[in-house]
N, C-alpha and C positions, 0 to 999 in steps of 0.2 A: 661292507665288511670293514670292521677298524682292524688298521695293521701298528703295533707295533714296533717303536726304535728300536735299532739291532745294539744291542750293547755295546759292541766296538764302537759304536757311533757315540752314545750317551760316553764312555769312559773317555774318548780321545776328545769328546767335548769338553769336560771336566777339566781334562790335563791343559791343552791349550786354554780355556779362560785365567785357568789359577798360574799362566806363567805370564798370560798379559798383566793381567794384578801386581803379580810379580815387578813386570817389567816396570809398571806407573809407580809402583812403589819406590823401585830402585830410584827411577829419571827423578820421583821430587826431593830424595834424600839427597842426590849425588848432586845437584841442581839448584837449591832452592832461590826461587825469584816467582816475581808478581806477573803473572800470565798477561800477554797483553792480548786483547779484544781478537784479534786473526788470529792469535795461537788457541784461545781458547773457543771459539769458533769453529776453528779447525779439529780441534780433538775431539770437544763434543758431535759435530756431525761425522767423525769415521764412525764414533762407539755408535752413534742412531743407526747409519751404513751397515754397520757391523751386525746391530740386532736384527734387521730388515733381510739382509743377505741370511740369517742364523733361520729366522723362519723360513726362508726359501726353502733351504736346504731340508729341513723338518718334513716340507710338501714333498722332496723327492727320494727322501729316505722312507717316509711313513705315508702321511697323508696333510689333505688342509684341514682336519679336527683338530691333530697336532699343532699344528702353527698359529690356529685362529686360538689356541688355550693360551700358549707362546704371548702371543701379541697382546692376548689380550690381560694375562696375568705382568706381563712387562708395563703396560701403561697403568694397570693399577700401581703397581711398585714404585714406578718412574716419578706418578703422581703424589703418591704418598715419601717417595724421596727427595721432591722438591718443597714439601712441607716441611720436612728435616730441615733443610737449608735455613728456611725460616728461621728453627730455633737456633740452628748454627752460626747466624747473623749475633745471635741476642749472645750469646757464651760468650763469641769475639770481640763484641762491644763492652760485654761486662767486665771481662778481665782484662780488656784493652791488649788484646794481642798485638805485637807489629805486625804489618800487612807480609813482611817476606817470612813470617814464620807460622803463616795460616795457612801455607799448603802441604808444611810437615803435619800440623793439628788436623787438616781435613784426611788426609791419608790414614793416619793411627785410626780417627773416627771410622771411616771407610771398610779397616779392615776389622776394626772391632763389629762392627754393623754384619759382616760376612762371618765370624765367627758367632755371634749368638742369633742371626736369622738361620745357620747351620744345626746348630742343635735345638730350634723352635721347628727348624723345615723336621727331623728327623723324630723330634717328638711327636708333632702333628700327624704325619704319616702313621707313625705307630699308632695314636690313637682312632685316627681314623678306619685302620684297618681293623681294629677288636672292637670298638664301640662307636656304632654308626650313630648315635640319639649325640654324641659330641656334636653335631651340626647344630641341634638346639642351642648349645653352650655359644660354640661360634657364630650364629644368628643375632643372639641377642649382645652380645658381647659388642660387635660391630654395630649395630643401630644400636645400643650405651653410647657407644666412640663416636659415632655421628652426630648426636646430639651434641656430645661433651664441644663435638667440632668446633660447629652450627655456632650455640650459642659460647664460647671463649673466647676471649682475644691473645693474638702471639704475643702482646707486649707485656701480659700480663708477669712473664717468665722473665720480664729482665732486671737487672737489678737484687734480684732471690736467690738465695743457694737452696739449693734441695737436702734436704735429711743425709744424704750421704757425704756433701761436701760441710755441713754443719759438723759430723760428728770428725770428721776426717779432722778439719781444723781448730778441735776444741784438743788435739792427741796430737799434732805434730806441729814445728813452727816453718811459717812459712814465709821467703822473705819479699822484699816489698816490689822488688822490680825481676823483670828475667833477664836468665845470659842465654842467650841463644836460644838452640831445643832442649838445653839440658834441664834433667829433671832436679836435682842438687848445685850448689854453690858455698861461696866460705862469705860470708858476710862479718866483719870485725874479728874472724878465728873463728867463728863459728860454723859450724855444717849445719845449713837449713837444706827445705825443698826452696822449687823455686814455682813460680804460680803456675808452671808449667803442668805440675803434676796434677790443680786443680782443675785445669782446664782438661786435662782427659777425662778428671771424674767426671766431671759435668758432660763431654763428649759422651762416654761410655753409659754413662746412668741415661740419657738423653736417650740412646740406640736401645738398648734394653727395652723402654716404653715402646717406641717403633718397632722391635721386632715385634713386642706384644698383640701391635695393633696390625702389622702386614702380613702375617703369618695367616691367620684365621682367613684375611680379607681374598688371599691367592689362592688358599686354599677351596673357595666359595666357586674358586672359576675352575681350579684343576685338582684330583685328586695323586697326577704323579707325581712325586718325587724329581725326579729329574727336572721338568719341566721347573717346579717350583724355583728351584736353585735355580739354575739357567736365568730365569725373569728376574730374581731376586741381582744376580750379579751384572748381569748387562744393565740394568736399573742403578746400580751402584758406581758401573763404569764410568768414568767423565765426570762424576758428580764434583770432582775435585775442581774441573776448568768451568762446569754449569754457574759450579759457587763465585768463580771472578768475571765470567761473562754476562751474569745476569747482573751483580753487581747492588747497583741502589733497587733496580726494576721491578727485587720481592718486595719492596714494600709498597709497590704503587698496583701489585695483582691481589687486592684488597677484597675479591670475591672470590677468590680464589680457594680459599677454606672450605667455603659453601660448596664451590662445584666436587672437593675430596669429598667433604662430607655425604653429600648426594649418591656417591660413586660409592662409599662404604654403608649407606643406608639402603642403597639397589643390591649390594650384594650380601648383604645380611641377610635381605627376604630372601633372595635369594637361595641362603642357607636355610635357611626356615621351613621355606616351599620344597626340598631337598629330602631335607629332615622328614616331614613329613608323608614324601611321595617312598622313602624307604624305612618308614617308621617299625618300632622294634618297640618300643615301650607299651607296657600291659596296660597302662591307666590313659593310653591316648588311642581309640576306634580299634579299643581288643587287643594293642600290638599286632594291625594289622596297616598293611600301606592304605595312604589316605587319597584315594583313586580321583579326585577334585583338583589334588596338589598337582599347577601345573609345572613342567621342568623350563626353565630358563636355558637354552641354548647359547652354545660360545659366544658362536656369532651378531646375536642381539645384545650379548652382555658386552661384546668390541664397542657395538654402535652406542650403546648408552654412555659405555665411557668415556669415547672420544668425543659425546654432543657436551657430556657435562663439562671437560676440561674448555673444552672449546668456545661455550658460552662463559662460562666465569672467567674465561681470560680476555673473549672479547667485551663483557661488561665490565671489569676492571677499566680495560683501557678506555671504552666507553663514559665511564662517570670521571675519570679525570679527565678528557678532553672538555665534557661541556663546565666541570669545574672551572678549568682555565679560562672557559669563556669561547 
């Protein structure tokens, strides 16, 4: 018998996550400085501590379905949030942020990330509960993304503005260097922005695609809502100290696409196989379920994600050692 999180549980979950947010928010505004290796170390493995303890709890409020969905929608997230970072390297290079003012830029990204995967988490759900054949849409949509993964490279994004920051800068002037975080400055008497404001659009235009692509992807592993959020946010947690801990080390996890990719191309079928086994469409075996379609269990979809991550990060590190010789 599956049980059920008691709502007091899901709501004082909620409240407590969005006051740590809070709190990371407050510490890098009131703070700003360059994390060093132990600090960031450190914060990233409470937030790991943090999810790990958060599934426990899950097993003794509900059950381990619950937690193994938890775990396993958190490592999708986790891993499709360390992709982010990727592009996140390429904005801070391109508009040459200073280093002590990339951990106010990763924060704003952070909580931009959590307000539009909020209303992706809440549309999805909605769809999902009135039109079950949306799995078809989210199957394919996801092995698109896989591909798109597979065969791109991250560096292709550097150097480029995207359509939003084109049209943004053909309409407002922007001056040449920053003063701090501010978003304006007086350059000659004049009131410009300052490149700071282009570094959000790019941040924020950046998250919109990611929610685009992790939404569907968590969706493939869990159908609740709660749960969804929950993995979406602790996924998001630390990613601020992830970004100065890991450091130069994204560019040398050079397989690492591949192994998301993999992860988003398993769970696409996933969705497909889903799709199929609660099919509703008249033009697909009568609109009737497709009794062949088999279902993908949590637990096998944990094991897949943790092999995929696992090998693409130990064959990253793999071709650079015997590179070096």
């Amino acid at each position: 018998m599956t049980l059920a999180l008691p709502l007091w549980f899901e709501t004082a979950s909620l409240a407590v996550l969005v006051l740590i947010i809070a709190g990371d928010l407050a510490l890098a505004f009131k703070r700003p400085h360059v994390p060093s290796m132990k600090e960031s170390s450190l914060w990233v493995a409470f937030y790991v501590s943090l999810a790990l303890v958060f599934a426990l709890v899950m097993v003794l409020m509900a059950d381990t379905r619950h937690a193994g969905e938890f775990l396993a929608g958190w490592l999708t997230e986790y891993s499709l949030s360390i992709d982010n970072l990727f592009v996140f390297v390429l904005i801070m290079s391109r508009f040459a942020v200073p280093r002590q003012l990339q951990q106010e830029v990763l924060m704003v990204g952070i909580v931009i990330a959590l307000v539009l995967r909020g209303v992706f988490i809440l549309l999805g759900a909605e769809l999902i509960a009135n039109f079950s054949w949306i799995f078809y849409i989210f199957g394919a949509f996801l092995l698109f993304t896989a591909a798109q993964q597979a065969f791109s490279k991250h560096a292709e994004g550097e150097g480029t503005e995207n359509a939003v920051e084109r049209w943004m800068r053909r309409r407002i002037r922007v001056s040449p260097d920053f003063d701090g975080a501010k978003l304006m400055t007086s350059v000659g008497g004049k009131r410009m922005f300052t490149p700071m404001l282009m570094v959000f659009i790019a941040i924020g235009t950046t998250d919109l695609l990611f929610a685009i692509d992790s939404i569907p992807a968590i969706f493939g592993i869990t159908q609740s809502a709660f749960i969804v959020f929950t993995a979406n946010i602790f996924a998001l947690m630390g990613l601020r100290q992830l970004y100065f801990l890991l450091g130069g080390l994204l560019d040398r996890l050079e397989y690492l696409k591949y192994g998301i990719a993999f992860i988003l191309a398993f769970i696409g079928v996933k969705l497909v196989l889903h799709a199929l086994h609660v099919n509703e469409l008249p033009f697909v075996n009568g609109g009737q379920p497709v009794a062949w379609a088999p279902e993908i269990d949590t637990w096998a979809s944990l094991a897949v994600i943790v092999a995929a991550m696992v090998a693409a990060t130990a064959a990253s590190l793999l071709a650079r050692r015997l590179r070096r010789g």
